[in-house]
N, CA, C and O atoms as a GROMACS GRO file, in nm:
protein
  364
    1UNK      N    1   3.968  -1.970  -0.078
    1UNK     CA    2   3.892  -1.981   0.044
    1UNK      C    3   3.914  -1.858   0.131
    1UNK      O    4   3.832  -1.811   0.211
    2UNK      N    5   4.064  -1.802   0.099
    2UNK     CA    6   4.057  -1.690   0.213
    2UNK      C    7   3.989  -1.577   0.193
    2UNK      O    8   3.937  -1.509   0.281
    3UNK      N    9   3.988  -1.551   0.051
    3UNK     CA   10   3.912  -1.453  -0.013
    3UNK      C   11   3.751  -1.445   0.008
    3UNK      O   12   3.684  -1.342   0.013
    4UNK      N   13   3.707  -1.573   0.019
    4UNK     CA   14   3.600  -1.576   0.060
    4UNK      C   15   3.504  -1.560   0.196
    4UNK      O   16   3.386  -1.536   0.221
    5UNK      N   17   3.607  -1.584   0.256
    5UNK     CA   18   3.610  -1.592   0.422
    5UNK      C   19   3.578  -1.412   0.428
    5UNK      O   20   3.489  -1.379   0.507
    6UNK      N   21   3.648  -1.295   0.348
    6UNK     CA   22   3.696  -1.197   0.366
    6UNK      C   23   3.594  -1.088   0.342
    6UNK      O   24   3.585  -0.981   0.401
    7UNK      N   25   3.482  -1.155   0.199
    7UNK     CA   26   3.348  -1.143   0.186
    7UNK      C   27   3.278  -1.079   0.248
    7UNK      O   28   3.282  -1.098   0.369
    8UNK      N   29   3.161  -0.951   0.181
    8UNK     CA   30   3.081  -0.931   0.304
    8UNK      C   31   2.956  -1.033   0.300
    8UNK      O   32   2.931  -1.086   0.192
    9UNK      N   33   2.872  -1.066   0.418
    9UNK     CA   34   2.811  -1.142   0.393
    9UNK      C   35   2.603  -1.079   0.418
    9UNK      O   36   2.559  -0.965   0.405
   10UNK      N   37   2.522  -1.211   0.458
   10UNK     CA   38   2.425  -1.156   0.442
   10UNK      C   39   2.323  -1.260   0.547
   10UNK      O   40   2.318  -1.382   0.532
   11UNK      N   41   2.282  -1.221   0.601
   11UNK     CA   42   2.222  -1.304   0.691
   11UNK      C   43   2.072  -1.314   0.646
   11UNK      O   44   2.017  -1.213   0.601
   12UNK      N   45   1.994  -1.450   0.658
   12UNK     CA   46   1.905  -1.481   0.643
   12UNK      C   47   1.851  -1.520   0.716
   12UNK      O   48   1.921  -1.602   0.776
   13UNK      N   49   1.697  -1.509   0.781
   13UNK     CA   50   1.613  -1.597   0.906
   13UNK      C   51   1.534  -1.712   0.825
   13UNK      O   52   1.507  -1.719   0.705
   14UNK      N   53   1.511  -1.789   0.916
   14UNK     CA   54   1.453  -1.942   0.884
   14UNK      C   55   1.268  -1.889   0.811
   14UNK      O   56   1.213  -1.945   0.716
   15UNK      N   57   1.212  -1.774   0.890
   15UNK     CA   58   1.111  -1.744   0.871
   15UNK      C   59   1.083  -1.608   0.875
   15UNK      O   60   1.123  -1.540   0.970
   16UNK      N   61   0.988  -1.538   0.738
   16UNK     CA   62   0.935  -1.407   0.799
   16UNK      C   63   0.887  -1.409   0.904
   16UNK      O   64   0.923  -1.307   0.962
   17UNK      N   65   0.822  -1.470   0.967
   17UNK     CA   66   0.720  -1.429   1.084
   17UNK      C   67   0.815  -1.389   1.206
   17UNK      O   68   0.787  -1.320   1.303
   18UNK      N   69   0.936  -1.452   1.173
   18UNK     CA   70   1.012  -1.430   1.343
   18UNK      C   71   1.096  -1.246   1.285
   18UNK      O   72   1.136  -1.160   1.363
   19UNK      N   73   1.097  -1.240   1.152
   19UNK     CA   74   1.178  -1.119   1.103
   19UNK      C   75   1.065  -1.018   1.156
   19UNK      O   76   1.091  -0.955   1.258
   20UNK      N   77   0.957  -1.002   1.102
   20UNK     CA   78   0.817  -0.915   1.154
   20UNK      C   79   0.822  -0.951   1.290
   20UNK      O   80   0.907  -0.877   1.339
   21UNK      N   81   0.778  -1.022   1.375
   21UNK     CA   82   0.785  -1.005   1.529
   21UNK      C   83   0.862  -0.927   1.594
   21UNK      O   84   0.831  -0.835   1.670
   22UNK      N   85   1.012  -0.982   1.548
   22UNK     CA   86   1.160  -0.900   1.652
   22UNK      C   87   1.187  -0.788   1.598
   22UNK      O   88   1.247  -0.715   1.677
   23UNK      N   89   1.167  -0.736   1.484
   23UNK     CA   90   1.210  -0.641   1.397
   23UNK      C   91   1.142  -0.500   1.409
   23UNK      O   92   1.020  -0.517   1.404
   24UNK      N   93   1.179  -0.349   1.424
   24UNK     CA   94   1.146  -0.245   1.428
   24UNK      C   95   1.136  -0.210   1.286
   24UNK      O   96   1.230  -0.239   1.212
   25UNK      N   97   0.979  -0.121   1.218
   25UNK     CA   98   0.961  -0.121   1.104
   25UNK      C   99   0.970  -0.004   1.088
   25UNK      O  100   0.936   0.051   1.193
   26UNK      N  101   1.001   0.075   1.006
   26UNK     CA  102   1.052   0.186   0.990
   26UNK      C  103   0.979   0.216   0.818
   26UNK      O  104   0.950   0.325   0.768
   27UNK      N  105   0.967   0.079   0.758
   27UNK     CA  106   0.906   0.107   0.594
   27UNK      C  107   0.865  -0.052   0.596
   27UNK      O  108   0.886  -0.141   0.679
   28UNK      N  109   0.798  -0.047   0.469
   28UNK     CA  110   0.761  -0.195   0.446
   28UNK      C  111   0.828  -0.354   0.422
   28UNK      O  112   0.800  -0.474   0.422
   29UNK      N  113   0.946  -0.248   0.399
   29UNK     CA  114   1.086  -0.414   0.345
   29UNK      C  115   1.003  -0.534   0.262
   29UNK      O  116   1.029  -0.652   0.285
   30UNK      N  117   0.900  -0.496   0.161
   30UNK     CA  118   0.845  -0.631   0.102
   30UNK      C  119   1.009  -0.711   0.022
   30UNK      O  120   1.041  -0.829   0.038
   31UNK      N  121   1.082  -0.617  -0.055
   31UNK     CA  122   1.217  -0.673  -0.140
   31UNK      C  123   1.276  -0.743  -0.028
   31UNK      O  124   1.244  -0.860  -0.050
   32UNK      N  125   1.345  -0.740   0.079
   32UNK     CA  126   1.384  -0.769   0.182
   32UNK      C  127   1.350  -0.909   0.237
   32UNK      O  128   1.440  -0.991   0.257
   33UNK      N  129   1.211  -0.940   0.264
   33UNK     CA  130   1.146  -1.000   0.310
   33UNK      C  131   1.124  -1.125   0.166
   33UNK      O  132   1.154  -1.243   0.186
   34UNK      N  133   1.081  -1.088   0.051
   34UNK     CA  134   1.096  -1.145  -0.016
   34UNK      C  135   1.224  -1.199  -0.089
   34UNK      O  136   1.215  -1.247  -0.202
   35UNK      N  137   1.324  -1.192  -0.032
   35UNK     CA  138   1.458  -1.216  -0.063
   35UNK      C  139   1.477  -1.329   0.025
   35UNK      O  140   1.515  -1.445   0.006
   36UNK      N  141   1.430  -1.248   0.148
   36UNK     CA  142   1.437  -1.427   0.251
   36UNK      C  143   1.409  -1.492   0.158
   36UNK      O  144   1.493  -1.519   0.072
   37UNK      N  145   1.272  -1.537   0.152
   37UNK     CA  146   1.170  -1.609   0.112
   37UNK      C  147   1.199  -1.705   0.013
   37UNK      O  148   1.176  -1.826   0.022
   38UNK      N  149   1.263  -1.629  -0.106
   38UNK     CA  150   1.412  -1.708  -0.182
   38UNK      C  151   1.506  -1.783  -0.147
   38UNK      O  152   1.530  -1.897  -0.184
   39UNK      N  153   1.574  -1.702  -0.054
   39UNK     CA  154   1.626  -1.803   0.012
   39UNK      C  155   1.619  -1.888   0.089
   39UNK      O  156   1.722  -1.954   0.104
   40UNK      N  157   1.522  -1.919   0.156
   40UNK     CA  158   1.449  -2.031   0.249
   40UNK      C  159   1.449  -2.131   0.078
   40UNK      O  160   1.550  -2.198   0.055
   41UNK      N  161   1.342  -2.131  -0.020
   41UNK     CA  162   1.306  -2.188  -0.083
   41UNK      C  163   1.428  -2.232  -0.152
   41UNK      O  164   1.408  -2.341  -0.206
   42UNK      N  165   1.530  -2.192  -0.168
   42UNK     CA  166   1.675  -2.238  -0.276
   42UNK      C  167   1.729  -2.340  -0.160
   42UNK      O  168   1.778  -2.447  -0.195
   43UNK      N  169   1.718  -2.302   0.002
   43UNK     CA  170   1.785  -2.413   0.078
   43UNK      C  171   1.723  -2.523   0.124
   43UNK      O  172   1.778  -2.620   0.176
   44UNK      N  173   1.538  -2.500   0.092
   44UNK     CA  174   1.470  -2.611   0.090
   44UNK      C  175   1.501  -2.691   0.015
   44UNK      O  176   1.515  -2.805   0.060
   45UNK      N  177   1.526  -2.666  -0.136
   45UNK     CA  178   1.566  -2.796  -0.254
   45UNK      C  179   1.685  -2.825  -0.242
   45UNK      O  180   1.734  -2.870  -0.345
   46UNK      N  181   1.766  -2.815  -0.139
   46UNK     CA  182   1.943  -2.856  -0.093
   46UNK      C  183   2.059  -2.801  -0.173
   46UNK      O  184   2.178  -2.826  -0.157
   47UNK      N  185   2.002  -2.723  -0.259
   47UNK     CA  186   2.109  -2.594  -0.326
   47UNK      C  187   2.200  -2.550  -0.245
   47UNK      O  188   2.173  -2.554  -0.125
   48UNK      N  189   2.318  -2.503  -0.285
   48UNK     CA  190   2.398  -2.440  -0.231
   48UNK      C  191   2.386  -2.304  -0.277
   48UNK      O  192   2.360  -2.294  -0.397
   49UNK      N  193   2.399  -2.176  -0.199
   49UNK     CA  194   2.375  -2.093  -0.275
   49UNK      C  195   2.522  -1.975  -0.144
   49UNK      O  196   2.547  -1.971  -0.024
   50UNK      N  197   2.573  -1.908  -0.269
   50UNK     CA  198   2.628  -1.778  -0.200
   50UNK      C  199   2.536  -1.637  -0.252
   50UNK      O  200   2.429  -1.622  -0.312
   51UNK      N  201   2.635  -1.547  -0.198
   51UNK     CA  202   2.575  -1.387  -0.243
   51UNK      C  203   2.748  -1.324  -0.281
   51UNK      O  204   2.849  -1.328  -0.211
   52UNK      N  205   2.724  -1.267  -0.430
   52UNK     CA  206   2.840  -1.234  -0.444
   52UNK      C  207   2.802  -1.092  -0.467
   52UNK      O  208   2.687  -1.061  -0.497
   53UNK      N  209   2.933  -0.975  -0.447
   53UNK     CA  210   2.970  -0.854  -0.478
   53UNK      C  211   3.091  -0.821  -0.522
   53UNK      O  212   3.193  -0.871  -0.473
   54UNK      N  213   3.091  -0.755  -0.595
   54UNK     CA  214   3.216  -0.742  -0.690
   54UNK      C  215   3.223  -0.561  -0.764
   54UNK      O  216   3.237  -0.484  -0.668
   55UNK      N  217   3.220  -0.516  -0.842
   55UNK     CA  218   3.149  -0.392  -0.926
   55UNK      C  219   3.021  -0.364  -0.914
   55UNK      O  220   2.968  -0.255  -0.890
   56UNK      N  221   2.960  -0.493  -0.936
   56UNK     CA  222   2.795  -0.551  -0.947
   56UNK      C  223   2.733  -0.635  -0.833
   56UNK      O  224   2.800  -0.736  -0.812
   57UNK      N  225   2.654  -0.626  -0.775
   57UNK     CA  226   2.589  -0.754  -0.675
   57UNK      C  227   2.471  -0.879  -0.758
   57UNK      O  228   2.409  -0.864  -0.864
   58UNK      N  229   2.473  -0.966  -0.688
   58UNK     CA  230   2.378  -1.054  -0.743
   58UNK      C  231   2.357  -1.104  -0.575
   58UNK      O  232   2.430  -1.093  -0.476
   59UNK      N  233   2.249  -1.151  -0.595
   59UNK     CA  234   2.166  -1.198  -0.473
   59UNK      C  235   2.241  -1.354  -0.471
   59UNK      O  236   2.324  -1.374  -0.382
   60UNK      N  237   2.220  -1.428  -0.538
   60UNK     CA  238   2.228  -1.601  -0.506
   60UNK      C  239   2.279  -1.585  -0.640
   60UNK      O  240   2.242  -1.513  -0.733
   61UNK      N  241   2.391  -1.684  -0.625
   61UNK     CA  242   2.495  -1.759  -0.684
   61UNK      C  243   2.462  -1.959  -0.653
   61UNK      O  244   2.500  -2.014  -0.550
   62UNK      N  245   2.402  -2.019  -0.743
   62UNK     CA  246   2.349  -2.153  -0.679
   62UNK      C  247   2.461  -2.240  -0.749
   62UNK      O  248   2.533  -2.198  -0.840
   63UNK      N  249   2.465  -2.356  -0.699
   63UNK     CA  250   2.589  -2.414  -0.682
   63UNK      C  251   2.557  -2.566  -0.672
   63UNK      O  252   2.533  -2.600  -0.556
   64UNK      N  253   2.553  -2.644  -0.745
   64UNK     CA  254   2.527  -2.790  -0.691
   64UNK      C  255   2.647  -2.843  -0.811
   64UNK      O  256   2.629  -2.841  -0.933
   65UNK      N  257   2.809  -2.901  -0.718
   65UNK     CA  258   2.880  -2.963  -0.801
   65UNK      C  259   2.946  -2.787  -0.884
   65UNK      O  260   3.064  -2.755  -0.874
   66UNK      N  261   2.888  -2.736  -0.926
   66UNK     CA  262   2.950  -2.635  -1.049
   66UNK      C  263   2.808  -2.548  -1.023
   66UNK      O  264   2.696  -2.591  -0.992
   67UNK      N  265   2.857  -2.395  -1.048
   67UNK     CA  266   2.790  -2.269  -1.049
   67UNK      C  267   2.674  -2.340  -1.153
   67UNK      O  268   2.712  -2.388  -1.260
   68UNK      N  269   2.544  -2.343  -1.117
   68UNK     CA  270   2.452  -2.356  -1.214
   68UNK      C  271   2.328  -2.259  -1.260
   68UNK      O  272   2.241  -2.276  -1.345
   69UNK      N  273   2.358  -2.133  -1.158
   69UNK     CA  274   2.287  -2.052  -1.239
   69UNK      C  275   2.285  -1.877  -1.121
   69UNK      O  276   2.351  -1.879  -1.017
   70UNK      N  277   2.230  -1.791  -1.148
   70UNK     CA  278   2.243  -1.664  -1.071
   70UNK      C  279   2.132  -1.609  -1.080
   70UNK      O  280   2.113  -1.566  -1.194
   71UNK      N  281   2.000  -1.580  -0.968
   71UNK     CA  282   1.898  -1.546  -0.910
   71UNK      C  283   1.959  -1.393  -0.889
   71UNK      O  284   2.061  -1.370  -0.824
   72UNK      N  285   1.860  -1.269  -0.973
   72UNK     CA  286   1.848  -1.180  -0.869
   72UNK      C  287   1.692  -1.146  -0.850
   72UNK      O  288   1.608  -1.147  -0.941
   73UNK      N  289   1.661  -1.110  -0.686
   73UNK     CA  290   1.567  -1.084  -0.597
   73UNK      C  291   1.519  -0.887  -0.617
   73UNK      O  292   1.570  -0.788  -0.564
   74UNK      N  293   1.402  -0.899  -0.715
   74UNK     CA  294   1.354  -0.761  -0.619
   74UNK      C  295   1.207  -0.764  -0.657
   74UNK      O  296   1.153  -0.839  -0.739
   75UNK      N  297   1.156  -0.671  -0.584
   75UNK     CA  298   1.019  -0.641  -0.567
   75UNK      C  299   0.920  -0.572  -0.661
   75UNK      O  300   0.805  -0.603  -0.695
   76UNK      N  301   0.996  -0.473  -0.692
   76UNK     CA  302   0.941  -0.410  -0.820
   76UNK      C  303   1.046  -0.355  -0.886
   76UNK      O  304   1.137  -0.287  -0.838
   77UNK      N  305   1.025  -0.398  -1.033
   77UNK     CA  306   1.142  -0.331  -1.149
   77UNK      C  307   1.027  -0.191  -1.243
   77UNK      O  308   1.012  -0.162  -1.362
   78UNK      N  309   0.980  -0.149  -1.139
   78UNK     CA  310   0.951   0.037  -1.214
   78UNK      C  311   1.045   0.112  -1.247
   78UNK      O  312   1.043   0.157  -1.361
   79UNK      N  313   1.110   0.133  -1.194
   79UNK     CA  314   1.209   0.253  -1.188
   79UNK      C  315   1.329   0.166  -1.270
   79UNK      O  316   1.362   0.049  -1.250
   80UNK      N  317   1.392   0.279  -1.385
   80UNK     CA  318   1.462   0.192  -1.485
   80UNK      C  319   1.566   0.164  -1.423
   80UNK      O  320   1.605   0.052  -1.455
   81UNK      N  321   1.668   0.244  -1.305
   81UNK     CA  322   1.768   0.221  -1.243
   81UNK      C  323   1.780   0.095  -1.219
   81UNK      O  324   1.872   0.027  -1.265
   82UNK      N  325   1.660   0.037  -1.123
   82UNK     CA  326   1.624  -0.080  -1.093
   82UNK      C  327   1.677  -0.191  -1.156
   82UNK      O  328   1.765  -0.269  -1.118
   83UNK      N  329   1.590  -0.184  -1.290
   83UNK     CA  330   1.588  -0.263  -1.375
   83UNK      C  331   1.744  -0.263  -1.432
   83UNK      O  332   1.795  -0.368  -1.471
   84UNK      N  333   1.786  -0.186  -1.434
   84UNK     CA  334   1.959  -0.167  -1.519
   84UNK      C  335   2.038  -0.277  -1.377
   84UNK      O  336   2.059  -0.398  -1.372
   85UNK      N  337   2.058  -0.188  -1.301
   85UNK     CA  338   2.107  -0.299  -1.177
   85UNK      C  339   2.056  -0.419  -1.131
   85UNK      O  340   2.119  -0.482  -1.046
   86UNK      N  341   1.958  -0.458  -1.171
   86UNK     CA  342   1.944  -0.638  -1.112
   86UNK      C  343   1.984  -0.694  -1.272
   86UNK      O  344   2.024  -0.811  -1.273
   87UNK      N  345   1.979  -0.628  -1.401
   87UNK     CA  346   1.998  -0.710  -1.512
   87UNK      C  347   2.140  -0.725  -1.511
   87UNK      O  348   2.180  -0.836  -1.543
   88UNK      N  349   2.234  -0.630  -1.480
   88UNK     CA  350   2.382  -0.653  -1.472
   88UNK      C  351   2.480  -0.703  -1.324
   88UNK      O  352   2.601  -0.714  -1.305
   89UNK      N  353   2.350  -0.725  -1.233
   89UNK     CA  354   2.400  -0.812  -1.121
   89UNK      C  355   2.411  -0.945  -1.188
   89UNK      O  356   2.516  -1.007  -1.203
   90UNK      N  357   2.264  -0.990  -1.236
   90UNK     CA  358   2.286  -1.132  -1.294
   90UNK      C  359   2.399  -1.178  -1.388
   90UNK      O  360   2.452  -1.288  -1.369
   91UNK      N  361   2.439  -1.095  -1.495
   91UNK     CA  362   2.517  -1.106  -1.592
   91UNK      C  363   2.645  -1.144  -1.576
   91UNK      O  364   2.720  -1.153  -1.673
   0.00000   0.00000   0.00000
């Protein structure tokens, strides 16, 4: 638990619309925005979900009773980098 406490973490809003209102745009943030969006929808079905980092990141870590599975979030997998880093976040 303390280790976890120690975590960096990641804040999520209830809704895009209030993130676009208050928010200064500087680029489009669709990955961003669609990451909420994930996560709204994983805490709608009463999932538990963390965000872990380690070597590797993964977006959502879901959790009901026992780890049951690992979501990663992006927008476009063009660029192979991309694609190399969300396949070994999940892993």
């Amino acid at each position: 638990m303390k280790k976890q406490i120690t975590y960096p973490r990641k804040a999520y809003c209830v809704d895009n619309g209030f993130i676009n209102a208050a928010s200064f745009k500087f680029s489009d943030d669709a990955g961003r925005l669609l990451e909420n969006t994930v996560h709204s929808e994983i805490k709608r079905k009463g999932t538990e979900c963390y965000y872990w980092k380690g070597k590797k990141e993964c977006d959502f870590i879901l959790k009901k009773n026992a780890v049951r599975g690992a979501i990663q979030v992006t927008y476009s997998m063009k660029d192979g980098a991309t694609l190399k880093r969300e396949i070994e976040g999940a892993a």
